[in-house]
Structure formats: C-alpha cells, structure tokens
C-alpha positions in Angstrom: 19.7 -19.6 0.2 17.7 -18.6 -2.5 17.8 -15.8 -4.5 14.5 -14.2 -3.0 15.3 -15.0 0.1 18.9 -13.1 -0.2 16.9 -10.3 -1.5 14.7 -10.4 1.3 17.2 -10.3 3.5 19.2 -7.8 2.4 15.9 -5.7 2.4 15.7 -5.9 5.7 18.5 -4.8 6.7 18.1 -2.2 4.4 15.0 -0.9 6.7 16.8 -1.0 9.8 19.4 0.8 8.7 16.8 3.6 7.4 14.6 3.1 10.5 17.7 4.2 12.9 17.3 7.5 10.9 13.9 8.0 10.9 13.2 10.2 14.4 9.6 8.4 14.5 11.0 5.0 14.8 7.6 3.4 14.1 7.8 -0.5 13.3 8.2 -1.0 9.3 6.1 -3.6 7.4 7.0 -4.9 3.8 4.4 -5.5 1.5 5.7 -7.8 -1.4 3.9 -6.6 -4.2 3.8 -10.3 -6.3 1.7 -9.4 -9.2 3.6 -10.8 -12.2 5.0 -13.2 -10.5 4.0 -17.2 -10.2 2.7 -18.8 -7.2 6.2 -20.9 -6.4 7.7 -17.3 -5.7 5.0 -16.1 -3.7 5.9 -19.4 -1.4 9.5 -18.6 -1.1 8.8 -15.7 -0.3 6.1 -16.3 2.3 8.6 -19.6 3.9 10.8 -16.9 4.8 8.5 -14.9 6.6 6.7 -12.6 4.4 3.2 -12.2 5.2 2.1 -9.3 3.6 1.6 -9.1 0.0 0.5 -6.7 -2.7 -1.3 -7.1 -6.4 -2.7 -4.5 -8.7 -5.0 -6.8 -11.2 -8.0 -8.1 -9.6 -8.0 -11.2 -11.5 -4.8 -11.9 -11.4 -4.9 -11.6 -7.4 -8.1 -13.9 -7.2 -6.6 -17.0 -9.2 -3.3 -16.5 -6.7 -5.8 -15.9 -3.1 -7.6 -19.4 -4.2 -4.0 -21.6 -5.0 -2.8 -20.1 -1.8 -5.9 -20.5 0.3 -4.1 -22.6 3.2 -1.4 -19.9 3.4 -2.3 -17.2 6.3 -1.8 -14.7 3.5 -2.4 -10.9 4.2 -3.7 -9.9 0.7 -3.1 -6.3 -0.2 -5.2 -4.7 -3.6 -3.1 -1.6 -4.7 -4.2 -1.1 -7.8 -7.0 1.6 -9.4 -10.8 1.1 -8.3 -13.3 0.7 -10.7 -16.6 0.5 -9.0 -17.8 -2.8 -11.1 -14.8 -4.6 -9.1 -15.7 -3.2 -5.5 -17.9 -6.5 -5.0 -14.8 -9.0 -5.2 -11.9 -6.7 -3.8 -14.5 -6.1 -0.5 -14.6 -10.0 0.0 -11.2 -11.1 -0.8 -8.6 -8.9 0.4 -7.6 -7.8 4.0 -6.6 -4.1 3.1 -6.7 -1.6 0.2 -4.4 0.8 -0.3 -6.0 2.9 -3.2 -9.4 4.3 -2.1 -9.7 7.9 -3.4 -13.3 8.8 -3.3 -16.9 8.3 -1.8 -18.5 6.0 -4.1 -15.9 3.6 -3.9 -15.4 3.5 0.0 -19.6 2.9 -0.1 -18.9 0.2 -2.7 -16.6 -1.4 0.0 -18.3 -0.9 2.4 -21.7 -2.1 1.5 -19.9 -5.7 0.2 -17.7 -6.4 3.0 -18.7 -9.5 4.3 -20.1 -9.2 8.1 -18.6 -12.6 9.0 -15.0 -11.1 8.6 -12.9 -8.0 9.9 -13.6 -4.9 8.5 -11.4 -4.1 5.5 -8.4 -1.7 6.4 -8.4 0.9 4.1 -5.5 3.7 3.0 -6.5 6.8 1.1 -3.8 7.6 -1.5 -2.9 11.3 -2.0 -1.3 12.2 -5.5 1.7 14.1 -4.3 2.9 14.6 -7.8 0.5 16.5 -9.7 0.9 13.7 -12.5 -2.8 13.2 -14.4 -2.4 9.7 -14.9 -1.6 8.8 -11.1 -4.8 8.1 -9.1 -5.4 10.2 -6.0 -6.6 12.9 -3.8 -4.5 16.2 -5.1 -2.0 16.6 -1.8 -2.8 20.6 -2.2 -6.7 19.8 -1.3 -5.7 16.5 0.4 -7.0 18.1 4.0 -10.8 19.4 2.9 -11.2 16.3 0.8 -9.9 13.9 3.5 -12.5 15.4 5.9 -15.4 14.6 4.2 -14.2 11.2 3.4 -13.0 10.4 7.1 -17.2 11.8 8.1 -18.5 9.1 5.9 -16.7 6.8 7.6 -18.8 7.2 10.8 -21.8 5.4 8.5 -19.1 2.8 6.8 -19.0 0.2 9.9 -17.2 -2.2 7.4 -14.4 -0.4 6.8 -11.4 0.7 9.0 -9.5 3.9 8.0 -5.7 2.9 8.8 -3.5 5.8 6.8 -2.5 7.5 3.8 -0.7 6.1 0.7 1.1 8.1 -2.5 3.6 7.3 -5.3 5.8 9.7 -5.9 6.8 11.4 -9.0 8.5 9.1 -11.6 11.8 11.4 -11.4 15.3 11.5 -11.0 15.2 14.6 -8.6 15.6 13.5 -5.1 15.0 16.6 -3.9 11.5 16.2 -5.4 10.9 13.1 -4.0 11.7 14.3 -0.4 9.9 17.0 -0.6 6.9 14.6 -1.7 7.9 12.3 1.1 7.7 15.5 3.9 4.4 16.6 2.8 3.0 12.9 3.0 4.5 12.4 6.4 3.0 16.1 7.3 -0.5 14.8 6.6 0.1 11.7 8.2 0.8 13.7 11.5 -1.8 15.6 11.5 -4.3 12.9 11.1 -2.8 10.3 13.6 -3.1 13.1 16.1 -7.0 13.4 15.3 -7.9 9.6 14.4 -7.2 6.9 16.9 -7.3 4.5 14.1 -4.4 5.6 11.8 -1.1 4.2 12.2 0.0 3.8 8.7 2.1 5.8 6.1 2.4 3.5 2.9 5.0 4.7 0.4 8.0 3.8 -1.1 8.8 1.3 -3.3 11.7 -1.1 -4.8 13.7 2.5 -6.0 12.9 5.0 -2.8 12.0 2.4 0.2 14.8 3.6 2.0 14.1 7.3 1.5 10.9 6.9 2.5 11.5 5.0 5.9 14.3 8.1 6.5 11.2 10.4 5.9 8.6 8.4 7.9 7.1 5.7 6.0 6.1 2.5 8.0 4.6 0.7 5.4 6.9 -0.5 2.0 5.6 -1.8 -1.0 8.3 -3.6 -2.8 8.2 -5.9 -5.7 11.3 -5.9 -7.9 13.8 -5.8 -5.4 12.4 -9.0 -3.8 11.1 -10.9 -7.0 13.3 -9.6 -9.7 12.4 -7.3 -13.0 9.2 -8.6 -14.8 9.0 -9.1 -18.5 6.3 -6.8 -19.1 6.4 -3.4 -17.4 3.6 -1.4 -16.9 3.7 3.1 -16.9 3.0 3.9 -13.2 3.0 0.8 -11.7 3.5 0.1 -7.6 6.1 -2.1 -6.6 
C-alpha cells in the first residue's frame, strides 16, 4: 500500500470518527486539494477512490484537467477570482468554492457553457477578520448573502450549493471553534431557506476533524494526503 493511499485511509477513518460526534451526521466529502503536486499522485490518489479534487492556480489546474481528461475527475477551483480568469474557471471546473461578489458570480455565469451542468458554486465568508483572506466579512455575511442569493434568480448557469471559510491561521482552538460555530450558524439558517444548499466546506489538513465535530461536510485536504510541498504559500487552502 502506498503511502497516499495509507494517508487516505487513515483520513477516513479520521472522518468517521468525527462524524459520530457531529449531531448533524450529514455525509462528508474529501476534496484533495492536488495543486503542487504531479499528475502520478493525483492517479494514486484517484485509484483509490478519490474523486473530488481541489487546485488554487488556474493554470496549473488546466495543464492537470487536459493530462487527466479520461479520468471522471470532479475539478474543484479554490483559489482567489480575478475576473480576467472567470472565462476558463466557468468552462473547466465542476464547482467553485471561492465566489465572494456580484461581478464575479455574473462572470461565471455568463461563460458557463450551456451544453454542461451548471457550475456549483460556494460563497466563502472570512470568519477571521484577517485582510489578506478573501471573503464576505461573517459580521455582514447575512445582508450581503441576500443580495447575492437574489441575483441568482437571473444566473441560470450557476447552482448555489453552500458556504466556504478558512479559518484564522492560529494556535487558539477556541478561536477556531468559535469560527467553526458561526459558519455552521449561517449554514443553518440558509439550508432552511434554500432548497439547493447542502454544503459546509471548511477544514483543512490541520482542523478537518474539528470541523466535521462542528458541522462541516465538505473537507479540503491537501498535505495530509499528498505530503508537505516544497514551496509554501501564506494563506493557502489545503
């Protein structure tokens, strides 16, 4: 048995374990968030049943989406938006988890190709206050969300499916929970309104767990499965 594979297993159990704890006991997926990492990992991973993965660089994820094209791949974009790359992350990924504003959902919208699904979409909440996270500010989260979840009703292309966050890049555990409560809060409130939402996304390689006990259903976890990466970006989702 590889050593991705071992990892992935042990990752699994992992979320059961935290899933018996979480009162909601809503099915968990796991994204593995592969940027970084070359295509012969994403394969070991995928041969063992992942189908779900995540990348941050556009680029990055296009040269991987066209090697892998005969894989039944579930591509995931996590990273920031910029509005000159809503064209190519409309007509190559499945979902994104980092819309944040009008323009962009528009952006997505508008180049979604009508031959395909609509593009499942998260909005990510900044539950941390931090200025260089991306984000709707969780203390305005509800008025903002409303006006993005109206625009939806002219956005036929796109499929609102939850809420996303990173939380803040502390030691405090407490902080974390709290951050993780508040999320799943939100989350409650808006499954109860919108038939289409049916997905928390948060927690990563250091807090997956936490976040399962606290009502996540949607992990994004990168070095825990793949390993450390050489270079290390401030911020980064995995």
């Amino acid at each position: 048995m590889s050593t991705i594979s071992q990892n992935i297993s042990q990752i699994h159990n992992d979320i059961q374990e935290a899933s018996a704890i979480n009162a909601s006991h809503e099915k968990v997926t796991l994204v593995a968030v592969s940027k970084g990492q070359n295509f012969n990992k994403i394969i070991e991973a995928f041969d063992v049943g992942i189908l779900n993965f995540g990348e941050n660089y556009l680029q990055e994820a296009l040269d991987k989406k066209k090697q892998l094209e005969k894989f039944p791949i579930q591509w995931h974009f996590l990273g920031p938006i910029q509005s000159n790359k809503c064209k190519l992350i409309a007509e190559n990924f499945n979902w994104v988890h980092s819309v944040d504003r009008l323009k962009v959902m528009k952006l997505l919208n508008d180049n979604r190709p009508l031959n395909i699904l609509p593009l499942n979409i998260c909005i990510q909440i900044n539950t941390s206050g931090e200025e260089t996270k991306s984000g709707i500010p969780i203390k305005d989260a509800k008025t903002q969300l409303i006006e993005l979840i109206q625009a939806l009703n002219e956005l036929p292309n796109l499929k609102l499916r939850g809420i996303m966050s990173i939380p803040s890049n502390t030691e405090d555990i407490k902080q974390i929970i709290d951050e993780f409560k508040a999320m799943h809060i939100l989350y409650s409130e808006l499954k109860n309104e919108i038939d289409t939402i049916d997905t928390l996304s948060m927690g990563m390689s250091s807090d997956f767990k936490l976040a399962i006990e606290y009502g996540s259903n949607l992990v994004r976890i990168g070095t825990a499965i793949f390993g450390v990466r050489a270079i290390k970006t401030q911020g980064e989702d995995n």
